[in-house]
C-alpha positions as CSV (number, residue, x, y, z in Angstrom):
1,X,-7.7,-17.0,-22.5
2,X,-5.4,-16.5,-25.3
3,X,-5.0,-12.6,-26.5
4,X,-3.1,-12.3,-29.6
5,X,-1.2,-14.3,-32.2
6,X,0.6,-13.3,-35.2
7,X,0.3,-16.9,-36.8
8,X,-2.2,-19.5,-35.0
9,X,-2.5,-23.2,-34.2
10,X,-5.4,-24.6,-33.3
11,X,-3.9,-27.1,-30.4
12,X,-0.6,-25.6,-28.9
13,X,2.7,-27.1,-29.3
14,X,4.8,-28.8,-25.8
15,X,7.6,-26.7,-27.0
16,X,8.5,-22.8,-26.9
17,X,11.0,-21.0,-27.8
18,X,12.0,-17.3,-27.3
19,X,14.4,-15.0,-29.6
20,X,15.6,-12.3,-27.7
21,X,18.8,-10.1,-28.5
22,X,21.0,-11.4,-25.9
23,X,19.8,-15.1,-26.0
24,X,17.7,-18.2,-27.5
25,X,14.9,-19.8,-24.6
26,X,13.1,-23.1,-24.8
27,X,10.6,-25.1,-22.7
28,X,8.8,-28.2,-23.0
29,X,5.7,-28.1,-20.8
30,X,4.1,-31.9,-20.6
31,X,0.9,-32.8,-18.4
32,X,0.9,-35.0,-15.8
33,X,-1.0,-37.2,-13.8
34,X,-4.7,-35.1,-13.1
35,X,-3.4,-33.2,-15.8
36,X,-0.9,-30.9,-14.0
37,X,1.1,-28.9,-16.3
38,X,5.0,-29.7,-15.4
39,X,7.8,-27.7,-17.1
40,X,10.0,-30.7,-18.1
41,X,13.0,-29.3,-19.9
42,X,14.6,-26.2,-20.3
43,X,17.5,-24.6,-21.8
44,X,19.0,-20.7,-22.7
45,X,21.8,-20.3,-25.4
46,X,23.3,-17.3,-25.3
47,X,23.4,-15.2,-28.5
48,X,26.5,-12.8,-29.8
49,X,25.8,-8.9,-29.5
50,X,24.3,-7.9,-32.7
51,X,22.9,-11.0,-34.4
52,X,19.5,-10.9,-33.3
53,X,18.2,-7.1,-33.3
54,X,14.4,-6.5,-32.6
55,X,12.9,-3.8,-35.1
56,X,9.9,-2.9,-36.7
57,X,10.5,-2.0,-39.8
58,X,14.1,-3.5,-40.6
59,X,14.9,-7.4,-40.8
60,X,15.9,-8.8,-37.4
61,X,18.2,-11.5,-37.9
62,X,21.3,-10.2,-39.2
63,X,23.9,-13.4,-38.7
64,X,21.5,-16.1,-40.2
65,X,24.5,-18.8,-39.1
66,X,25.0,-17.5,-35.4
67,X,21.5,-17.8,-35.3
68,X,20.8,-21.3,-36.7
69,X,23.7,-22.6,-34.8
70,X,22.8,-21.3,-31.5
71,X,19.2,-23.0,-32.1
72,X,20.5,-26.0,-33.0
73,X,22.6,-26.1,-29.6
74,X,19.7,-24.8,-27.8
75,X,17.6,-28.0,-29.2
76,X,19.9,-30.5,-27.9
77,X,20.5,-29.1,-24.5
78,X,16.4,-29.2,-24.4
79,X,16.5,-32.9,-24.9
80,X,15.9,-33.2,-28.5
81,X,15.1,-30.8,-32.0
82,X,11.1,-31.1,-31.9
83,X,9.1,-30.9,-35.4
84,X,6.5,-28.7,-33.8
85,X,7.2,-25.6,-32.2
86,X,5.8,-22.1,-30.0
87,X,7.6,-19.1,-31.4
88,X,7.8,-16.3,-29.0
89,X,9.5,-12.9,-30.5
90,X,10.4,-9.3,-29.2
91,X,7.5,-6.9,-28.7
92,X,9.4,-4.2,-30.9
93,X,8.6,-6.9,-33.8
94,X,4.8,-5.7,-34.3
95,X,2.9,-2.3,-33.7
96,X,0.0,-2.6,-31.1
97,X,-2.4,-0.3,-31.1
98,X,-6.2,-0.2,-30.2
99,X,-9.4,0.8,-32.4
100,X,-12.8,1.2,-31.4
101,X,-16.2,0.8,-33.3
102,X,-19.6,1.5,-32.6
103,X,-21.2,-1.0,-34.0
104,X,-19.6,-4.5,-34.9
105,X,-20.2,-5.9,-38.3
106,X,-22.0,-9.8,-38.1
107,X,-19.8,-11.2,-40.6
108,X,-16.1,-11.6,-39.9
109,X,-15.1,-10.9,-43.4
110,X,-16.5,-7.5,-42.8
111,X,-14.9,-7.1,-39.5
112,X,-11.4,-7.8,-40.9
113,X,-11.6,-5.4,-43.8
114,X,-12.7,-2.6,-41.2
115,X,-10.0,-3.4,-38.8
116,X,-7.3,-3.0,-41.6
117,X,-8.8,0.3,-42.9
118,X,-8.6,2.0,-39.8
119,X,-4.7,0.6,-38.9
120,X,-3.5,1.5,-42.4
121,X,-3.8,5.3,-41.7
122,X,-0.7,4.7,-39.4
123,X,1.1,2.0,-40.7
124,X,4.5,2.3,-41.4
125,X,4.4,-0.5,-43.6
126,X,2.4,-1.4,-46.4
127,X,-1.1,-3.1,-44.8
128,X,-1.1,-5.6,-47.6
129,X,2.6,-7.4,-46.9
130,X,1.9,-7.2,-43.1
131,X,0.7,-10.3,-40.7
132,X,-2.3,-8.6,-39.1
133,X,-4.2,-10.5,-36.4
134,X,-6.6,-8.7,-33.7
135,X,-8.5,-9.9,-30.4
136,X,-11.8,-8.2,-28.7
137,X,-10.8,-5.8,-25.8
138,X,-12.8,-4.1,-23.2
139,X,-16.3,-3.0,-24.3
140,X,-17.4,0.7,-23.4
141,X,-20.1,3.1,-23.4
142,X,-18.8,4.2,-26.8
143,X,-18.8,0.9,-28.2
144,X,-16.4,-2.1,-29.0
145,X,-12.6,-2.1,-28.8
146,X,-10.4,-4.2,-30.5
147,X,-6.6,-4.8,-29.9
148,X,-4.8,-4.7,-33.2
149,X,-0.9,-6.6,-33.6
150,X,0.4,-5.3,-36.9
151,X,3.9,-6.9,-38.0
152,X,5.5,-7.1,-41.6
153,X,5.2,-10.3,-42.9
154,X,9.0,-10.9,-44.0
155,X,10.3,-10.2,-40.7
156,X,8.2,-12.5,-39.2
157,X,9.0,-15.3,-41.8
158,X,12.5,-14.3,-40.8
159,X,12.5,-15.6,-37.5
160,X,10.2,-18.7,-38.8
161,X,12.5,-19.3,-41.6
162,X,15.6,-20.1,-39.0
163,X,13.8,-22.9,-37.2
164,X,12.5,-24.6,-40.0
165,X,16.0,-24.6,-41.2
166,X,16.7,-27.1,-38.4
167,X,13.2,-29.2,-39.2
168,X,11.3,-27.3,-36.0
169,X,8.0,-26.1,-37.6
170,X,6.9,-22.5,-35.7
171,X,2.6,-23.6,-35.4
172,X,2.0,-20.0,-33.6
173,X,3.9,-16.4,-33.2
174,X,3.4,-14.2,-30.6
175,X,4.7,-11.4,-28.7
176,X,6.6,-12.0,-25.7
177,X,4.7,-9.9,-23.3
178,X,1.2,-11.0,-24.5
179,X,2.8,-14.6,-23.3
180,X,4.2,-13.2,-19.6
181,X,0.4,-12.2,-19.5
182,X,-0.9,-15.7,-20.1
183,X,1.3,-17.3,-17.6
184,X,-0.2,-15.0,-15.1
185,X,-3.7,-15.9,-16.9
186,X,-3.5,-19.2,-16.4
187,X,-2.2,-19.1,-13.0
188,X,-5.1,-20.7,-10.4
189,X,-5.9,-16.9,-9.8
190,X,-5.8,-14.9,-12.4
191,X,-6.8,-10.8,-11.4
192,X,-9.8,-10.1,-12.1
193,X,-9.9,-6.4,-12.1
194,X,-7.7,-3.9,-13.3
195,X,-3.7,-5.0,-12.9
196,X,-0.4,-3.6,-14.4
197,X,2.8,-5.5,-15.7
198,X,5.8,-4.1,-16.1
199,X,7.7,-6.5,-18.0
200,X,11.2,-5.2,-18.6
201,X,14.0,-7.0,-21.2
202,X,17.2,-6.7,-22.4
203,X,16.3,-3.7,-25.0
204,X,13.2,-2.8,-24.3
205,X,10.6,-3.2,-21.9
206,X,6.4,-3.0,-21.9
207,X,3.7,-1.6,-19.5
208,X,0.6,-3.3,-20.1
209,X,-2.8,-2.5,-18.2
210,X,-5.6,-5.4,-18.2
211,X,-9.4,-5.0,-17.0
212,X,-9.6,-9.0,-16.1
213,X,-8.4,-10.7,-19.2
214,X,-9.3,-7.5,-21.1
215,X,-6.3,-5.5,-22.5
216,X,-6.6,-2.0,-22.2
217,X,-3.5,-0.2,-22.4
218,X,0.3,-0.8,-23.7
219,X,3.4,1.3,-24.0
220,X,6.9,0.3,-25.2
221,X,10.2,1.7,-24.3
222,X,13.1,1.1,-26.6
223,X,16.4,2.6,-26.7
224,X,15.8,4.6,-29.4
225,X,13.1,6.5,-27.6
226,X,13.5,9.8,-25.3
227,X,12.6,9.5,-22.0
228,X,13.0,6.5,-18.7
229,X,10.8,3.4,-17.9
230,X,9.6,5.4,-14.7
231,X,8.5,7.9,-16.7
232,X,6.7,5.4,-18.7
233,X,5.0,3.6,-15.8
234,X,3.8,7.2,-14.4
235,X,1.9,7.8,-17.4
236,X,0.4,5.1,-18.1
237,X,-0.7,5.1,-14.1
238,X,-1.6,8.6,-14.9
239,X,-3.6,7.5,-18.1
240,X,-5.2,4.8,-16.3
241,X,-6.5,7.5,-13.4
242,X,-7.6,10.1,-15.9
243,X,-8.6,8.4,-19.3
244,X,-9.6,4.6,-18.4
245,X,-11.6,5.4,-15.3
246,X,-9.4,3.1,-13.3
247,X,-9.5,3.8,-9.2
248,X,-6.2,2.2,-8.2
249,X,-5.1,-1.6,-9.5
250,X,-5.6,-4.9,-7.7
251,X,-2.1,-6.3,-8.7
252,X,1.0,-4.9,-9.9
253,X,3.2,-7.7,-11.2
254,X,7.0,-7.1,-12.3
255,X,8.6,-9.5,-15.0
256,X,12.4,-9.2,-15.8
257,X,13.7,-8.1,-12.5
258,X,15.5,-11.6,-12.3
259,X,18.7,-10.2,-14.5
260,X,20.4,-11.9,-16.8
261,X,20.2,-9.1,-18.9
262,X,22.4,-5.9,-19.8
263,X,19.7,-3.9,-18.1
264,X,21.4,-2.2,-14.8
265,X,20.0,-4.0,-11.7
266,X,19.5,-1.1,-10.2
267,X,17.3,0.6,-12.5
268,X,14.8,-2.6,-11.9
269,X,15.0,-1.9,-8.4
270,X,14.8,1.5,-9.0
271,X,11.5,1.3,-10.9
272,X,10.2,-1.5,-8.3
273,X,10.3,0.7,-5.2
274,X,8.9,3.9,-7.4
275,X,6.1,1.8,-8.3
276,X,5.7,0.8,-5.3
277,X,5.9,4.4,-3.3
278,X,3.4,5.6,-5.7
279,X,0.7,2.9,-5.8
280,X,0.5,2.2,-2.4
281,X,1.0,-1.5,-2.9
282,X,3.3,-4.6,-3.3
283,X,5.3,-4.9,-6.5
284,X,5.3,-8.8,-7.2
285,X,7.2,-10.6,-9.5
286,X,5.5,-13.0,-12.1
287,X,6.4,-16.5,-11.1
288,X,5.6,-18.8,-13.8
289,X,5.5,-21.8,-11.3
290,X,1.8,-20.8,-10.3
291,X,0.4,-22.1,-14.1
292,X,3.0,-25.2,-14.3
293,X,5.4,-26.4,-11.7
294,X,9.2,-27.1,-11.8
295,X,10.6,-30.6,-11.8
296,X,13.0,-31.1,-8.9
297,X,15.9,-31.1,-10.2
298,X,15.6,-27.9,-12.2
299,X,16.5,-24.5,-9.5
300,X,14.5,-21.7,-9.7
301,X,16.5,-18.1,-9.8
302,X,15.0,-15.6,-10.7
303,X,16.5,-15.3,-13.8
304,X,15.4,-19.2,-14.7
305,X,11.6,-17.7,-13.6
306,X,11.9,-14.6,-16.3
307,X,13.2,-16.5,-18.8
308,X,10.7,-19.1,-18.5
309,X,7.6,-16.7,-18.2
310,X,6.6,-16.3,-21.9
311,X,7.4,-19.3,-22.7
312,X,4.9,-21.1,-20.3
313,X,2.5,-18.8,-20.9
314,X,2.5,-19.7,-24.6
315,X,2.4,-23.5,-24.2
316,X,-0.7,-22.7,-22.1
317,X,-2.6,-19.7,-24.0
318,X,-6.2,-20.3,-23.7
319,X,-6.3,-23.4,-21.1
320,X,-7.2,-23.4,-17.4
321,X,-4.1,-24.1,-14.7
322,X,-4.6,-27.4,-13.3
């Protein structure tokens, strides 16, 4: 399945690319023979410290010329500057946040007004210059929930604006964690019960919880924000026990661990044998490889396979792994 997008497309692009603070990301995903998805192309660009900062309320590209020229390099390493494009962006971009309601109005209209009522009690932002987009969640005793993405409109044109400077057209926007979880959706098998990423970046890092394909629970640690990602993942395991009737999780995948990053080593490790102590279970990385293989003569660290996560699972939002 697909969960959320900030702008859609109907028909997905073959190309992705990722803005994250340290670097630039791109993959072009083609199908083969029996219609076997194959990760053709890649290529990372590195980015200077401070020209790309994620935030929520303040514009995120700060050195619109760095920027451009690093995606222009980053387009011919890939093989070419493609007209159509995947944009994924930093989760600190948009608020995520989760509303219920009893009953469910027939007519989507009706549904979309409702759904911006109830977020613009705690947006930061004016509702009405924000990209809103929202996605059915789990459905309870209590009625239906909906998971709400909430992002101010010129901050998101910001990071559209700088590819179409170079001709490159950005069809959908999404979150980069929402895309780690597709790759593992659309893997040959997907969990189907309750399962927890922990999908750590440069600056940040997200612990989501799923029921299936159902999003139930998300928490984000920036660096502006008291308190460690172990902390973090104990309370949403805590949260999960005590508020979402949950009775243990069927996988625990770990995205992000590959390095690359500024983020200590250690702490990954750190947080991987925690979670692991406390759960009772295997911490396994998410390998995008499962939804769409690697040509031969592209290698495979662990870095390559974090890098390429979001991006694969955005080329294949909402389609079945051959």
């Amino acid at each position: 399945m697909s969960l959320l997008t900030i702008l859609g497309a109907a028909t997905p692009p073959t190309v992705a690319v990722e803005f994250a603070s340290t670097r630039l990301s791109a993959a072009r995903v083609e199908r083969r023979a029996g219609g076997k998805a194959i990760i053709a192309a890649h290529a990372i660009e590195p980015l200077p410290e401070g020209v790309v900062v994620p935030s929520l309320v303040a514009p995120n590209i700060l050195d619109r010329a760095a920027v451009v020229g690093a995606l222009g390099r980053l387009f011919d390493r890939l093989g070419g500057r493609p007209k159509r494009i995947g944009l994924v962006i930093p989760d600190p971009v948009a608020r995520v946040s989760f509303v219920r309601f009893e009953q469910v109005p027939a007519r989507r209209q009706e549904l979309d007004q409702l759904v911006r009522w109830q977020v613009k009690k705690t947006s930061p932002f004016p509702v009405e210059g924000a990209q809103l987009s929202y996605l059915p969640g789990a459905r309870t005793a209590d009625g239906q929930d909906f998971v709400v993405v909430l992002a101010r409109r010129d901050i998101v044109e910001g990071y559209e604006s700088v590819c179409a400077e170079i001709g490159a057209h950005a069809g959908i926007v999404d979150l980069s964690t929402f895309n780690v979880i597709n790759a593992v959706l659309a893997s040959p098998d997907p969990p189907e019960a309750d399962w927890l990423l922990v999908n750590v970046a440069a600056d940040y890092a997200s612990i989501v919880i799923l029921r299936g394909d159902a999003l139930i629970f998300l928490r984000n640690l920036t660096s502006d924000v008291d308190g460690t990602l172990e902390d973090l993942v104990h309370q949403a395991a805590m949260y999960h026990e005590d508020r979402l009737g949950g009775g243990g999780f069927s996988r625990v995948l770990l995205a992000g661990a590959g390095g690359g990053g500024p983020r200590p080593a250690a702490e990954v490790r750190h947080v991987r044998q925690n979670l692991e102590a406390r759960l009772g279970r295997t911490v396994d990385d998410v390998d995008p490889r499962l939804a769409a293989a690697l040509t031969d003569r592209i290698s495979a660290s662990p870095a390559l396979l974090d890098s390429l996560a979001p991006l694969v699972g955005l080329l294949l939002r909402g389609r079945e792994a051959a």
